[in-house]
C-alpha positions in Angstrom: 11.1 24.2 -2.5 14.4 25.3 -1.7 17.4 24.3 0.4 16.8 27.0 2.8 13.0 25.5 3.3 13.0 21.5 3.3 9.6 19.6 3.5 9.1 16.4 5.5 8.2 13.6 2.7 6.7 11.7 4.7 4.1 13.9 6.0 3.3 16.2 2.9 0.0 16.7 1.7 -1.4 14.9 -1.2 -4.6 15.2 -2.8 -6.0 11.3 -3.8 -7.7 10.6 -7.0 -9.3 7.9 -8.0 -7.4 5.2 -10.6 -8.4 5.5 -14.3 -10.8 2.7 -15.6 -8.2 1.1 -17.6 -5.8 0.8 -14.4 -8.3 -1.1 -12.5 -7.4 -4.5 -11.6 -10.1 -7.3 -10.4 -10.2 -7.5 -6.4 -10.2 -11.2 -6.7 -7.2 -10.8 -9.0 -4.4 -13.6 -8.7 -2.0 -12.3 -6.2 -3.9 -8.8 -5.3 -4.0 -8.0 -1.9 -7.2 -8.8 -0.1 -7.4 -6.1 2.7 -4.9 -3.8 4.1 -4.5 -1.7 7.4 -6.7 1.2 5.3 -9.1 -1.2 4.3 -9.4 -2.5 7.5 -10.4 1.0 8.9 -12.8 2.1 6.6 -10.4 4.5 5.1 -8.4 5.0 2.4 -5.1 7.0 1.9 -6.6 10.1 1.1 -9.7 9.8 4.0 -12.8 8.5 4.8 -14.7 6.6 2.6 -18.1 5.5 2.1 -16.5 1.7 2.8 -17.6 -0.7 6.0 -14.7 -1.5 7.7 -13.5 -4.5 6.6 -15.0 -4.0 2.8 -11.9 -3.1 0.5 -11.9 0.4 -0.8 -11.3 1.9 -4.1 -7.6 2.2 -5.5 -6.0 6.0 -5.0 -3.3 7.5 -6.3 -1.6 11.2 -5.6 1.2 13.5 -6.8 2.7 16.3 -6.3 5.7 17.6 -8.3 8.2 19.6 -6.2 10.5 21.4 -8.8 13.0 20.3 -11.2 17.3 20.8 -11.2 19.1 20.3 -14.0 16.9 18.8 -16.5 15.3 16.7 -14.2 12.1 16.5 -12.5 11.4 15.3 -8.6 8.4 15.1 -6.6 6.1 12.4 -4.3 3.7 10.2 -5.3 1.4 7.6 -3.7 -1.0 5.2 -3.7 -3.2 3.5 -1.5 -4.1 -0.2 -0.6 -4.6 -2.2 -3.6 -3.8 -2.8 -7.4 -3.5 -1.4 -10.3 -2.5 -1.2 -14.1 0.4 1.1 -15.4 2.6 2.1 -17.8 5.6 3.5 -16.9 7.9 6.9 -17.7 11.8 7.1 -17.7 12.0 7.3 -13.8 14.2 6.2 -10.7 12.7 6.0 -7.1 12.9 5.8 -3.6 10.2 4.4 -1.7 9.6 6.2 1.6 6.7 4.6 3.5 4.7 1.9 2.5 5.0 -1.9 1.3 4.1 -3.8 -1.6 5.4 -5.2 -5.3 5.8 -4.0 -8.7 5.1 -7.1 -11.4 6.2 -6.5 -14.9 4.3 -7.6 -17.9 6.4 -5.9 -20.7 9.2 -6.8 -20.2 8.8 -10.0 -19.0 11.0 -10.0 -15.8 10.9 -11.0 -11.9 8.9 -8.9 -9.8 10.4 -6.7 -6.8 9.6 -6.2 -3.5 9.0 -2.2 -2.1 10.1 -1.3 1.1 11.0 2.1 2.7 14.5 1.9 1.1 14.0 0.3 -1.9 15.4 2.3 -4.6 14.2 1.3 -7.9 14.5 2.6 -12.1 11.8 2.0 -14.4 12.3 2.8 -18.0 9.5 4.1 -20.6 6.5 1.9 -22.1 7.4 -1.2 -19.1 4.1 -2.1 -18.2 3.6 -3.3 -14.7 0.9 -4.3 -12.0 1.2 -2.0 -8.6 -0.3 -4.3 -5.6 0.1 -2.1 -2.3 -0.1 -4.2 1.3 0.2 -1.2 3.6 -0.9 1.8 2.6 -0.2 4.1 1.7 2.8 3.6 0.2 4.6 7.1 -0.9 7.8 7.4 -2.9 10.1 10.2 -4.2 10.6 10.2 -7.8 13.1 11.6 -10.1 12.4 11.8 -14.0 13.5 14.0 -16.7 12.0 17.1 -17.3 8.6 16.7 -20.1 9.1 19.2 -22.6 
């Protein structure tokens, strides 16, 4: 990407994957969300799925990193409708499209809403609980460069 050649965030292609086994969280979870507009249609983020409409879908995720300036790293990731398990890099955010909440189990702190707008930093080894309302919900991310 350069200056000369800007992308639209919002409509960039990602490729979904599903979640790792030990990001899953329960459907009937406290708190996760019980359908969303994706799940409603049968679809998830990334396309069609084998899922009746109405029947929840399995948890997605994407990325794509879009180069790096000064020592940093940006890019866009997303996930779909639903919850799941992380733990977190060195990393400040904008959220582009999408709702939900981030809940934090280490540290111990309040849990924030995510709105297009919400700008938000997470620091290394926090360990949090994504629940997504309408999917997908896609953020640009800066991070320092991994060596």
């Amino acid at each position: 990407m350069s200056a000369t050649e800007p992308i639209d965030t919002r409509t960039f292609p990602l490729e979904h994957e599903l979640i790792e086994d030990w990001q899953r969280i329960a459907a009937d979870a406290e708190n996760a969300p019980a359908t969303g507009a994706a799940a409603k249609d049968g679809e998830a983020a990334g396309g069609a799925t084998d899922s009746a409409p109405g029947e929840a879908t399995e948890t997605t995720t994407a990325f794509a990193e879009l180069g790096s300036i000064a020592g940093v790293d940006y890019g866009l990731w997303e996930m779909s409708v639903g919850a799941m398990r992380d733990i977190e890099g060195e990393e400040v955010f904008l959220v582009i499209d999408g709702t939900g909440r981030i809940e934090f189990d280490d540290p111990e702190q309040s849990s924030i809403g995510l709105a297009p707008g919400s700008l938000v930093r997470l620091t290394e080894g926090m360990k949090t609980r994504w629940y997504i309302d309408d999917a997908p919900l896609r953020k640009l991310f800066i991070a320092p460069t991994e060596e």
